[in-house]
N, C-alpha and C positions, 0 to 999 in steps of 0.2 A: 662220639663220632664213629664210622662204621666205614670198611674202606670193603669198596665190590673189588672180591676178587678173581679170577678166572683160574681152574685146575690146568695144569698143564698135561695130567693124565687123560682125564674125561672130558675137557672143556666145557664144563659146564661153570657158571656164576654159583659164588657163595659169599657169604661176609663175615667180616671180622671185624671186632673192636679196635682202634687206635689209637695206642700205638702197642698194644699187647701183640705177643706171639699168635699167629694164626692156628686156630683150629683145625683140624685134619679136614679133607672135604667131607661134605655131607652123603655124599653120593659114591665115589670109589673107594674114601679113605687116605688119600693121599695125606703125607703128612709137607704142609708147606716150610721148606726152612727160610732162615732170614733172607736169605741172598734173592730166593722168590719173590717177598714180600713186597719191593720196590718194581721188578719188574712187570709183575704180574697184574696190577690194579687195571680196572677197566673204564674207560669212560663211558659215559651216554651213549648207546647208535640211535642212530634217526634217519631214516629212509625219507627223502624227498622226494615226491613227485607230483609233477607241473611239467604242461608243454610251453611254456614261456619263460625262455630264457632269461630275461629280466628278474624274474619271479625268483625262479632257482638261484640265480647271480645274489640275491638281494639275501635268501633265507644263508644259503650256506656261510655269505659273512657274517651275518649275525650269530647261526649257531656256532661255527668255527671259535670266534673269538669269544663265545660263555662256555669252551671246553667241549662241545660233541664232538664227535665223530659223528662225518653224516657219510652215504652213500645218495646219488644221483640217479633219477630214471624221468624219463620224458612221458612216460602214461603210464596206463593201469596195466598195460601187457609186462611191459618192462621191470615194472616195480614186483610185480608177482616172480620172474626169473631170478631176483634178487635174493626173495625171501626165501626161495628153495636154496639157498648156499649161505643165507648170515640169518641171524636171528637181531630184530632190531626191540630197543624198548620203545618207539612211539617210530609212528608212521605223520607224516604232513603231507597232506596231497589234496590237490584243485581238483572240484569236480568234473568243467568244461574240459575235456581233454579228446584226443584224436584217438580212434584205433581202440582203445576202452578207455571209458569215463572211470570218474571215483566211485560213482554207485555201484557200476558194474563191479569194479574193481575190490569196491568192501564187500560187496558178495560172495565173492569166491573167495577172498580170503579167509572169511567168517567161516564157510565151508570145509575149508581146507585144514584152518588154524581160527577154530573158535576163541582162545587164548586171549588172540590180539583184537576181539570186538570191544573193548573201551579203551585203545590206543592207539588210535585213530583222531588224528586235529583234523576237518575238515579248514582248506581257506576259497573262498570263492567270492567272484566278483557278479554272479548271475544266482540274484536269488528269488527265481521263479518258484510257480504251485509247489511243481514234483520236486525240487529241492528241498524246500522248508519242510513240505511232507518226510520227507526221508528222514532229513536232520530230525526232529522233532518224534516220528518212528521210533526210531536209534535210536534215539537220547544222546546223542555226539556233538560232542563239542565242536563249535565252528567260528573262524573270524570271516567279516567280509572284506573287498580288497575296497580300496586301499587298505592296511592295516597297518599299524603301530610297533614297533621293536619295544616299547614296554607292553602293547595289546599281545604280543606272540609269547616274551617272556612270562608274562603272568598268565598265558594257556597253558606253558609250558609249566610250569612251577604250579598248575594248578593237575595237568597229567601226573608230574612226579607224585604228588600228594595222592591222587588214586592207589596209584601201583603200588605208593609204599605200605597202602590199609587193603588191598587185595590179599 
């Protein structure tokens, strides 16, 4: 078992075996002591974004209670101001949105932060040409709405599995 831990010097993510003593970070050296060890672990982030209240209301109690941390944004404009301050491991966001869509929205972030181009869940309830086109482009994972709390889980638990073999 492997506990993600976060440097308090550099902030950056690294792991460690559990329940062994932690390794120094990878990146500044930092040496972690025990009293770190419990503080410092990090959960999931997951950045939501959806202009429908409903939607957002529904995913954050889901993810809440299987342990993420999420962050909130109402479109693609919003969700972009986020990522310039947190760094998330998976993004969820509706396409139809006001102000910028998700395509837009995975555009510039692909630009910005190629990194996060296969962490990205597409969920949408409009799955027109230029949709599926894109989806099927990308190669990005998507549900349609209505969807399932074991359908999101197992997109999710199917993102984690990427990341882990990246």
């Amino acid at each position: 078992m492997t506990e993600k831990l976060i440097c308090p010097n550099c902030e950056r993510f690294s792991y460690t075996t559990a329940p062994c003593e932690p390794t120094p970070c990878p990146y500044c050296g930092f040496v972690f002591s025990e009293a770190d060890k419990g503080v410092k672990k990090m959960r999931r982030r997951i950045l939501v974004i959806d202009d429908d209240s409903t939607i957002r209301d529904i995913l954050a109690a889901i993810l809440i209670k299987q342990g993420y941390e999420i962050d909130i944004a109402k479109n693609g404009v919003e969700g972009l101001m986020l990522l310039y301050d947190k760094r998330y491991d998976l993004i969820i966001s509706d396409i139809n949105m006001p102000i910028m869509d998700g395509i837009k929205f995975y555009r510039k972030l692909i630009e910005r932060m190629p990194s996060m181009r296969q962490r990205v869940l597409f969920i949408t309830g409009n799955k027109d040409r230029e949709t599926d086109m894109f989806l099927k482009e990308m190669g990005l994972r998507h549900l349609l709405k209505p969807f399932t709390t074991s359908g999101l889980l197992d997109a999710l638990n199917e993102a984690d599995a990427f990341r882990s073999n990246v």
